[in-house]
C-alpha positions as CSV (number, residue, x, y, z in Angstrom):
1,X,12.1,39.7,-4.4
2,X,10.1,36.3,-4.3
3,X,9.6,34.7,-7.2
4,X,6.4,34.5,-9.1
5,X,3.8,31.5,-8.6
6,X,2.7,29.6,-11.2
7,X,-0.8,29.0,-11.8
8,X,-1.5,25.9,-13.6
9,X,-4.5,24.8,-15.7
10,X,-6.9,22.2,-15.2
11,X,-5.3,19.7,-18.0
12,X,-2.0,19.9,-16.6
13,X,-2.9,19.7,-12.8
14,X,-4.8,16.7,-14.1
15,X,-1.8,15.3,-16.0
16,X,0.3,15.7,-13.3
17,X,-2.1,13.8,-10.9
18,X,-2.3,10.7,-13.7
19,X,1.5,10.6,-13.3
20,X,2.1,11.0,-9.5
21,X,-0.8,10.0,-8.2
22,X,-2.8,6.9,-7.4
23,X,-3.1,5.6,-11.0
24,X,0.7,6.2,-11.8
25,X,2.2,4.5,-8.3
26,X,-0.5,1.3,-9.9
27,X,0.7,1.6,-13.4
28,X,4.7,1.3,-11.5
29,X,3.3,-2.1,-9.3
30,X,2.0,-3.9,-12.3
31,X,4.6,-3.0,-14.6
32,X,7.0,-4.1,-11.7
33,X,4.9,-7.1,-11.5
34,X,4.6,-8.1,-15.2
35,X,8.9,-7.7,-15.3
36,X,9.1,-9.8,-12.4
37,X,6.7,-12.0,-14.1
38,X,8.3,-12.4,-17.4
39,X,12.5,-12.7,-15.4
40,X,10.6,-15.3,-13.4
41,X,9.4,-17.5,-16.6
42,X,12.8,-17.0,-18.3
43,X,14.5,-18.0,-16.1
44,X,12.4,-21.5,-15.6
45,X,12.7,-21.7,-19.0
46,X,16.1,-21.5,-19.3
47,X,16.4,-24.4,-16.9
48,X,13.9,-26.5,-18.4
49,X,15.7,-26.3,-21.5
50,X,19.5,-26.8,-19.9
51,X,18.1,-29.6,-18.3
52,X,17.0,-31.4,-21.8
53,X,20.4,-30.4,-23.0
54,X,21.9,-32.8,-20.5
């Protein structure tokens, strides 16, 4: 016996699209981005201020 198909709505198809598609794979680059940003900055900072420690 196959199993039944599932007929999703308009709102949820829509939800799903803002999740996987296009805007959700940009949302995942600029987050990436911005935590590479702000491990970057850190990071220089914590030099900056281990080399005025000196």
């Amino acid at each position: 016996m196959a199993p039944p198909s599932i007929v999703r709505g308009p709102r949820e198809r829509l939800a799903a699209w803002l999740y996987t598609g296009p805007p959700g794979h940009l949302y995942g680059v600029l987050a990436d981005l911005a935590q590479l940003g702000a491990r970057y900055a850190l990071q220089r900072l914590r030099a900056r201020l281990a080399r005025a420690a000196r």
